[in-house]
C-alpha positions in Angstrom: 156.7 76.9 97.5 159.8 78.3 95.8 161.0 81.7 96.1 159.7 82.5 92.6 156.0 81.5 93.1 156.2 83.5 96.4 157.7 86.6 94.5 155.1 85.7 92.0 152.3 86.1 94.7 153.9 89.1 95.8 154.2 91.3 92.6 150.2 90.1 92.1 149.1 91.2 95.5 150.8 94.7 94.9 149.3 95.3 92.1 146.3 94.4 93.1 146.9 97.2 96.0 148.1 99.4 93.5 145.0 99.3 91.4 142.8 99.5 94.5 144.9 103.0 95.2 144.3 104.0 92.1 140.5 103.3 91.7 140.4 105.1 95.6 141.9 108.2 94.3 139.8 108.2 91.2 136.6 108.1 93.0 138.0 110.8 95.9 138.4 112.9 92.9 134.8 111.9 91.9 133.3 112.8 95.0 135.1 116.5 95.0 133.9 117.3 91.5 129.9 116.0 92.6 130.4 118.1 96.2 131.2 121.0 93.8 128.4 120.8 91.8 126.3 120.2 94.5 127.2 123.3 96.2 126.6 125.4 92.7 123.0 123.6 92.4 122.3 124.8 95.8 123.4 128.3 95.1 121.0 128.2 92.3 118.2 126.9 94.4 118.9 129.5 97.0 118.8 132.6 94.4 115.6 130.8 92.8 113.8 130.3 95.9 114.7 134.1 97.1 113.5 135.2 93.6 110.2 132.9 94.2 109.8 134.8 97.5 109.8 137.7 96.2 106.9 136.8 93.8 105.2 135.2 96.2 104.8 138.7 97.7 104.2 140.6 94.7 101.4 138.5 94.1 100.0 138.9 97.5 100.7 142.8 97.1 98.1 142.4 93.7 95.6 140.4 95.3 95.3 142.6 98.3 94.7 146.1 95.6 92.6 143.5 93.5 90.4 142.8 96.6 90.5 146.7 97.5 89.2 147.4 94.4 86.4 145.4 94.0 86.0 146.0 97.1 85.4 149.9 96.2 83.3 148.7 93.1 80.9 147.3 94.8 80.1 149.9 97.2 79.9 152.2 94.3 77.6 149.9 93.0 75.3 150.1 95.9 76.1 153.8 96.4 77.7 153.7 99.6 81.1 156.2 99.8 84.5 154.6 100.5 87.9 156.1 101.6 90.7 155.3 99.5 
């Protein structure tokens, strides 16, 4: 081989590098930007599911005076007294 086909083979081979640095630094960059959306998706998730909670126990609260009451209802209904 002559020195030119071996510069030749050089100058290919680094640019191949070159373009594989570049494509590696494209999809770090990637990555950052989808871990940073991640981490505001689970912020969301974390305020819904504390929002859900909170539901969760307001409905429970609702049953539970629901139940009372009917509760109450029916012993009125047979005509027995009941404490509040």
């Amino acid at each position: 081989m002559t020195k030119w086909e071996y510069k030749y083979l050089w100058e290919s081979e680094a640019t191949k590098v070159e373009n594989l640095i570049d494509i590696n630094g494209k999809n770090t960059h990637h990555i950052q930007d989808l871990y940073a959306d991640l981490k505001k998706k689970d912020e969301v998730i974390n305020k819904l599911s504390i929002k859900l909670n909170d539901k969760r126990e307001e409905v429970y609260k609702l049953k539970n005076i629901l139940k009372t009451q009917h509760e109450k209802d029916f012993a009125a209904a047979i005509g027995v007294e009941v404490d509040n």
